[in-house]
C-alpha positions in Angstrom: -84.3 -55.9 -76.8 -85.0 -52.6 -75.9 -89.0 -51.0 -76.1 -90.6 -48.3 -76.6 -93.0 -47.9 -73.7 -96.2 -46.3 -73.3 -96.7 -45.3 -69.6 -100.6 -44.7 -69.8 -101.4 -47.9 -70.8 -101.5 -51.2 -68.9 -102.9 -54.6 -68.4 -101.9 -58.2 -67.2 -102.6 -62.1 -68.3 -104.0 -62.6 -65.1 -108.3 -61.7 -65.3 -109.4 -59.2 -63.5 -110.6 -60.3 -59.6 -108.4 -63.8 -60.1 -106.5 -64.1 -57.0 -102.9 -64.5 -57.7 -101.7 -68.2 -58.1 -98.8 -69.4 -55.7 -97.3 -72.3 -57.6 -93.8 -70.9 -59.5 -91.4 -68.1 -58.3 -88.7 -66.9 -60.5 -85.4 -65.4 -59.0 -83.0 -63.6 -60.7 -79.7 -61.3 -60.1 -79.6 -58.9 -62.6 -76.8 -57.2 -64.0 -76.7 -55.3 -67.7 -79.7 -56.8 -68.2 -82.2 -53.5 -69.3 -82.2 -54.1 -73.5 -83.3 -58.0 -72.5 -85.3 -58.1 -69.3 -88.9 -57.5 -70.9 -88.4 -60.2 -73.1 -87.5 -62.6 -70.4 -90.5 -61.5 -68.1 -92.7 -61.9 -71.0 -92.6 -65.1 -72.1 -91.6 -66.4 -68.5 -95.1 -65.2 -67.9 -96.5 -67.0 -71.0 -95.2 -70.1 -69.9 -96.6 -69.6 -66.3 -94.3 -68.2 -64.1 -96.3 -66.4 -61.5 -93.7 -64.1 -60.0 -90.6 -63.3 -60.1 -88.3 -61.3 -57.5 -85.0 -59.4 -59.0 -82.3 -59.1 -57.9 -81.0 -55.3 -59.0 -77.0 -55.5 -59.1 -76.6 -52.4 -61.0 -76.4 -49.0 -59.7 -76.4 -47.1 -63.8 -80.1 -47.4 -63.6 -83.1 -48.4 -61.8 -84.3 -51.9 -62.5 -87.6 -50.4 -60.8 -88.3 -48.6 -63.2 -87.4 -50.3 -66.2 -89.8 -53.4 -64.6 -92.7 -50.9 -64.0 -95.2 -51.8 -66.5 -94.5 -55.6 -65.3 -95.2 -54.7 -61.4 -98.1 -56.5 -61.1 -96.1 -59.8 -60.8 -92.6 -58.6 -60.2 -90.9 -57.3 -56.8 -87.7 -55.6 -57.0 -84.5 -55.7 -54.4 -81.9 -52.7 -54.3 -79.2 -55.4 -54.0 -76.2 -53.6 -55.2 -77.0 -51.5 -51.9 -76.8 -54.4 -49.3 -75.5 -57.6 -51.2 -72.4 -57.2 -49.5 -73.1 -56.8 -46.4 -74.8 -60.4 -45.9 -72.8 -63.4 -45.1 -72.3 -66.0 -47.9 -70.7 -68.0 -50.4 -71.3 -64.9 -53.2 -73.8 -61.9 -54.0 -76.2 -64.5 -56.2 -76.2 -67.4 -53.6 -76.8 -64.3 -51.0 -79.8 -63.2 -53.0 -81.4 -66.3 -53.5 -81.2 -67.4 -49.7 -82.6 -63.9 -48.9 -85.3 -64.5 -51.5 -86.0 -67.6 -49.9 -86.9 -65.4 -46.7 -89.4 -63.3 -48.1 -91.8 -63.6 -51.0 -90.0 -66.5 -53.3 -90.3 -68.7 -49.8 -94.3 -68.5 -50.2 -94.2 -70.6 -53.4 -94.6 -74.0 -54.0 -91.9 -74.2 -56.4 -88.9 -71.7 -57.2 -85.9 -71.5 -60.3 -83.0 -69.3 -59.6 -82.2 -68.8 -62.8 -80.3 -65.7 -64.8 -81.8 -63.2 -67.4 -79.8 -64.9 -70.1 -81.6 -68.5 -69.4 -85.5 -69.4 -70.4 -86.8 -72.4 -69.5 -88.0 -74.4 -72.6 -91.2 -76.5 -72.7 -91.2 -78.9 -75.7 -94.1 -81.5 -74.3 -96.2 -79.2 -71.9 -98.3 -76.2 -72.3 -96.7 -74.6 -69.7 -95.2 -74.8 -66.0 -97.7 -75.3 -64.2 -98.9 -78.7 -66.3 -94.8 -79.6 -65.9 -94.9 -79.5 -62.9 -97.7 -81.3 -61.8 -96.1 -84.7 -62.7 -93.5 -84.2 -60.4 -96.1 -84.7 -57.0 -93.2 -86.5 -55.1 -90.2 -84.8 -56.2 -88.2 -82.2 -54.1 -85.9 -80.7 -57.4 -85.9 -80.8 -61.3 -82.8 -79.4 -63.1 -83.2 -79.0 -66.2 -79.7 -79.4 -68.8 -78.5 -76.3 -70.9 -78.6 -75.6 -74.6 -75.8 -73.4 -75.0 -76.2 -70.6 -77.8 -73.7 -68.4 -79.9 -73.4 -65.3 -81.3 -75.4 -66.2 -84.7 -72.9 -63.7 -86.1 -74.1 -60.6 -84.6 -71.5 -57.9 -83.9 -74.0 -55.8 -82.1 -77.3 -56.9 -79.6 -79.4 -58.3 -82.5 -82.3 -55.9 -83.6 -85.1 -58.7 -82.8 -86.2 -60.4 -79.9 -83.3 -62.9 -78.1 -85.6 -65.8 -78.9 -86.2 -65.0 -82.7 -83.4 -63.7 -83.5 -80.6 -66.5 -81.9 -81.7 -69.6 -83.5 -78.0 -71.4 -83.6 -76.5 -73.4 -80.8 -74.1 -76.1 -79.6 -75.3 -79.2 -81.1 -75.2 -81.3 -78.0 -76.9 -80.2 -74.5 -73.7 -79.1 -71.2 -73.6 -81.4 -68.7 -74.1 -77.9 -65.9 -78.0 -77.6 -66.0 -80.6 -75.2 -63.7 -82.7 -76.2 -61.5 -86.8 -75.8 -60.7 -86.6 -76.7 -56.9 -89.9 -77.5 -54.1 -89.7 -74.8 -51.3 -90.3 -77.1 -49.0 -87.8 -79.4 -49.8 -84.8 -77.1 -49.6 -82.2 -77.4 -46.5 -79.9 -75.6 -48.4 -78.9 -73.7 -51.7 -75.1 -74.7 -52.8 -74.8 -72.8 -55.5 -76.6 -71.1 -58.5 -77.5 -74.6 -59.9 -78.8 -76.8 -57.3 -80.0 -76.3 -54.2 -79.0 -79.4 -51.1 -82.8 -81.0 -50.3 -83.9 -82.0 -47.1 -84.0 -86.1 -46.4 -87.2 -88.0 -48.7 -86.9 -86.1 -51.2 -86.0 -86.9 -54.4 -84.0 -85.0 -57.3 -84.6 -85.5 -61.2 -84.3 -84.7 -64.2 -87.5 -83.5 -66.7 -87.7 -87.2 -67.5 -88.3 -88.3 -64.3 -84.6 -90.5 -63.8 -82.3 -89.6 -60.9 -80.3 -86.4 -61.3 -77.2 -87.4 -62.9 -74.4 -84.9 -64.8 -74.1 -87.6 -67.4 -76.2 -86.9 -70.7 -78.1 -89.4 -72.3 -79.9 -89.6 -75.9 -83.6 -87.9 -75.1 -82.4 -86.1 -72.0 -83.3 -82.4 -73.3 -86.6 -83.9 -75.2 -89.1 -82.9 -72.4 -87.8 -79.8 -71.5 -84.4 -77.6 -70.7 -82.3 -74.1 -70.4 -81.6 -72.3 -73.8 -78.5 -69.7 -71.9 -78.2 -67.0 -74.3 -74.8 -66.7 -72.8 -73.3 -64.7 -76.3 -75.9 -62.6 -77.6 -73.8 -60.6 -79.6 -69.9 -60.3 -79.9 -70.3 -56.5 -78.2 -72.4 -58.5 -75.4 -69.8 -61.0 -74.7 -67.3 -58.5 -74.4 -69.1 -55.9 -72.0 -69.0 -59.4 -69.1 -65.5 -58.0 -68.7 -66.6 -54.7 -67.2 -69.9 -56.3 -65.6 -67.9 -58.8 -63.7 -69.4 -62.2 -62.5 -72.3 -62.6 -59.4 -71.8 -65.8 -59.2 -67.9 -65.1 -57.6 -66.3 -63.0 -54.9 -62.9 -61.6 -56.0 -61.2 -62.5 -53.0 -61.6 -66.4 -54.0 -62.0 -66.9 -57.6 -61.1 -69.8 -58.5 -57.8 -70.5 -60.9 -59.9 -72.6 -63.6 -61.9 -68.5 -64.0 -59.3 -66.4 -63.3 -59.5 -65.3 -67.0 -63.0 -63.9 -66.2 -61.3 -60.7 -64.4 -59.6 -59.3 -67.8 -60.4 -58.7 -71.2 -58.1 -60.6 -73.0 -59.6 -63.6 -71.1 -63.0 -62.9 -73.0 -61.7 -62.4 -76.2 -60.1 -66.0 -76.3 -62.5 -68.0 -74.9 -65.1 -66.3 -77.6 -62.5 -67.2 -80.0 -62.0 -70.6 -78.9 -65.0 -71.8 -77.4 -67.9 -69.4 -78.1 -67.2 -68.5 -82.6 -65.7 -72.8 -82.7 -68.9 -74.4 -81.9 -71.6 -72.5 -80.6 -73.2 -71.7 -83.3 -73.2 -75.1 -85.3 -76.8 -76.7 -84.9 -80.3 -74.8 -86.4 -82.6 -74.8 -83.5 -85.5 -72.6 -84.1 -88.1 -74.1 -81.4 -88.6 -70.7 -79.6 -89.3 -68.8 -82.6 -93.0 -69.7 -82.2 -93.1 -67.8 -79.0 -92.7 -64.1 -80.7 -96.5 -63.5 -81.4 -97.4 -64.4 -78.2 -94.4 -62.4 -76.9 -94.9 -59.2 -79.2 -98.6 -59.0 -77.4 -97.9 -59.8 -74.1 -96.0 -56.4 -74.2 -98.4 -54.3 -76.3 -100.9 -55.6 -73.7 -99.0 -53.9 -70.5 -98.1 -50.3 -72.7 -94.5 -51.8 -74.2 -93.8 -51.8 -78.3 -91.7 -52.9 -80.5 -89.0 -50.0 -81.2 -85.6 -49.5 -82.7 -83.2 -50.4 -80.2 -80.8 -47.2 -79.5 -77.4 -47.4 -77.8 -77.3 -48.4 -73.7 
């Protein structure tokens, strides 16, 4: 959602003189994200992200700016300036590598995930205690929760996480992944990145990575992907286009992602069908704690006006 800021004020969870910690990195490629993205740096912070480093892929505004009261632990890249002029699969496989250069490669761990994904918690306090009891593991991906529309023409007028509480009743077998820096040789794509030899990959349960879902699977922890956060949103992904492919070589199975009548069916189909059917209200408990993290670094809770 959208804030009302107050630029005199500021503050930060970390205490004051506490060096910064150097455990989890956050990457994202942002695109259309400005009524959304303090949410998502809020209560990634709660849950103990550390840093993040975005990705700005959209030249209408400055992501800069719109991060400033979160500067402490964000960095921002102009990528919409040089994205295109690196080599690589796509512009989100490009800016992860190039994170992986600079600050995100000083982490232990790092998630590339988008600024429609959180990472849920149901078992630990927050990342850092996750983590931990993976000591000898190179990669955890973590399985998505898919959520709908909740009926919302417009962007809801609450937070994402309050507000979208419905959502396919079973898990998608595509998942995210929460990777060690030191064990990445590669990054194939947006969900997993190709690890180095002795390491292993797994899932939050500790079991070899597999694509196959089993009962439990989600229990420990996953992605909610707030992929349809209103019917207005859904439609705008026409005109925003998609990171995650180049033009030139999108694939057939997507090819309906390049026109609007391609995202009207496939809300109609897939998206109003059955993303919306099962009550799951987990992340509800997180608005408090969200609402303050915000007032606490200048930002309030406003009317939302047209972006």
């Amino acid at each position: 959602m959208r804030l009302a800021r107050h630029p005199s004020a500021h503050g930060s969870s970390l205490a004051p003189g506490r060096p910064p910690d150097r455990t989890v990195c956050i990457v994202a490629i942002l695109r259309d994200e400005a009524w959304f993205i303090d949410e998502w740096l809020a209560y990634h912070r709660i849950i103990g992200a550390d840093h993040f480093v975005l990705y700005d892929d959209d030249p209408r505004r400055s992501l800069r700016d719109l991060v400033a009261p979160h500067a402490r632990y964000t960095s921002v890249v102009d990528w919409f300036r040089r994205g295109d002029r690196l080599s690589g699969r796509n512009r989100q496989t490009k800016a992860y590598t190039d994170a992986l250069s600079g600050i995100a490669g000083s982490f232990e761990w790092v998630a590339f995930i988008d600024g429609d994904e959180y990472i849920v918690l149901r078992k630990h306090a927050d990342l850092h205690a996750f983590l931990a009891e993976f000591s000898q593991v190179g990669a955890v991906s973590l399985q998505w929760h898919g959520f709908g529309h909740n009926g919302f023409y417009a962007d809801p007028p609450g937070l994402v996480t309050s507000s979208l509480t419905r959502r396919r009743r079973e898990p998608g077998r595509l998942a995210k992944s929460i990777t060690r820096v030191a064990a990445i040789r590669r990054i194939r794509s947006a969900h997993y990145c190709d690890l180095k030899r002795g390491f292993r990959w797994v899932d939050p349960n500790g079991r070899q990575f597999e694509d196959a879902l089993y009962p439990g699977k989600t229990d420990v922890a996953h992605i909610n992907h707030y992929m349809a956060r209103s019917f207005q949103r859904w439609m705008r992904k026409a005109e925003r286009g998609d990171v995650a492919f180049n033009s030139a070589n999108l694939p057939a199975k997507d090819r309906w992602k390049t026109h609007e009548e391609g995202w009207l069916r496939s809300f109609i189909e897939v998206i109003a069908k059955d993303w919306n059917e099962h009550v799951d209200e987990y992340m509800v408990q997180y608005e408090p704690a969200i609402l303050s993290h915000l007032r606490s670094i200048g930002i309030e809770l406003a009317e939302r006006h047209s972006a």
